[in-house]
N, C-alpha and C positions, 0 to 999 in steps of 0.2 A: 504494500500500500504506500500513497506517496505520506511523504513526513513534512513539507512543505515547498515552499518554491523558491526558489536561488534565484530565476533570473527574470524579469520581465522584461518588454522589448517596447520602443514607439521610434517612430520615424521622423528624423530629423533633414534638413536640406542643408545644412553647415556644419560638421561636427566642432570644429573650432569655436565657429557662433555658439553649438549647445553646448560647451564646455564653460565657456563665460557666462554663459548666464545658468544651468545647474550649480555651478563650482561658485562662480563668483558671485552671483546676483541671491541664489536660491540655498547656500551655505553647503551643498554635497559634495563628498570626495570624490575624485577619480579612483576607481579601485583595480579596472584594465583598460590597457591603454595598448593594443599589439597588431600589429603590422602582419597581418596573415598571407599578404601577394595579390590572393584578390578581395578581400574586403582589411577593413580597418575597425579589431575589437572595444570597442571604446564604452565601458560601463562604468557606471557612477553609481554611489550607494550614501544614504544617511550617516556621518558618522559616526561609531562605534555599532553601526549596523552592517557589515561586512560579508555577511551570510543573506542580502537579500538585494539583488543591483538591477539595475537601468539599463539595459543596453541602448543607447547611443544610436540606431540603425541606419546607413542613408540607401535610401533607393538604388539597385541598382543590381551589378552582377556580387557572389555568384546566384542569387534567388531571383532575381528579373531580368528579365529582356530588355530593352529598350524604351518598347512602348508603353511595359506594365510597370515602370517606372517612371516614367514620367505621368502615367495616369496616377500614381501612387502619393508623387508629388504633387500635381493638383488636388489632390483629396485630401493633403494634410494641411498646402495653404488656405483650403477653407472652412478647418476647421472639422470634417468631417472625414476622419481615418477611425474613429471608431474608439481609439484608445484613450484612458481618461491615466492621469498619479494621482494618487489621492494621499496628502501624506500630515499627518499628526503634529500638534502645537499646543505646547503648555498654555499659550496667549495669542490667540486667530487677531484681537485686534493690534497688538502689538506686533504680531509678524506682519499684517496688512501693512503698517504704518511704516515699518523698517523695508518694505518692500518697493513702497512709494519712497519712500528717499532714496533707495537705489536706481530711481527712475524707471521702474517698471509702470507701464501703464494702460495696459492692457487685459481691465480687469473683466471680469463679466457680471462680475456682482460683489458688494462689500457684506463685511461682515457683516453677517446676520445670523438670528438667533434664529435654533431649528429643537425639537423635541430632542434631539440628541445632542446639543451643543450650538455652537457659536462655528463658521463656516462660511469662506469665503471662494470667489475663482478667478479664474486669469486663464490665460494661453501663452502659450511659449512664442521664441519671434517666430514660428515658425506656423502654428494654429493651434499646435496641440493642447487640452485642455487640462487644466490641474483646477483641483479641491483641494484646501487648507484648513483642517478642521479643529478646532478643540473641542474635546470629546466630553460629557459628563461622566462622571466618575461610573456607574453604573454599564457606560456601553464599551468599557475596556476593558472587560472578562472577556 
């Protein structure tokens, strides 16, 4: 049976661009960073989370074609490749606030309170979409 999940993947058009803004903007480590020939392994993980990473993906060979990649690409610039991070915060309005100073601005919605917690969103430069949530003490069993 599985025991959990190591890696999740979302598709990026820049891995340089998604490193500056995971690493720099969004506080994640690089955890692989590896030059395979024909792709470039590039995962990010929470710090002292290291056992659960981001892969990095850009369009392209060896899993697409040409043309399934550039339809791959338009699907992430608007927003709609499917894949959502959804990732945990002591303080949603205080990471909001720290986020907008680092001129992130492309939110979709500000904090707000939810039956589960306080939870906010944004998109990457790229479209993808990320939730920031703090959780009620009850929905983190």
């Amino acid at each position: 049976m599985m025991q959990s999940i190591s890696c999740s993947q979302i598709y990026v058009l820049d891995q340089e661009a998604a490193v500056r803004f995971y690493v720099d903007i969004l506080g994640l480590e690089v955890h692989t960073d590896a030059d395979l020939g024909f792709m470039r392994w590039l995962t990010v993980c929470v710090p002292g989370h290291r056992d659960r990473q981001i892969l990095l993906e850009k369009p392209g060979p060896p899993g697409h074609d040409p043309a399934t990649a550039e339809a791959i690409r338009e699907s992430v610039t608007k927003g709609a490749s499917g894949g959502w991070l959804i990732f945990t915060t002591d303080d949603a309005r205080a990471t909001y606030d720290e986020l907008v100073a680092k001129g992130v601005t492309e939110f979709t919605s500000e904090p707000t309170e939810q039956p589960y917690g306080i939870d906010f969103g944004l998109r990457d430069p790229f479209g993808n979409n990320i939730r920031i949530g703090q959780l009620n003490p009850d929905q983190l069993r």
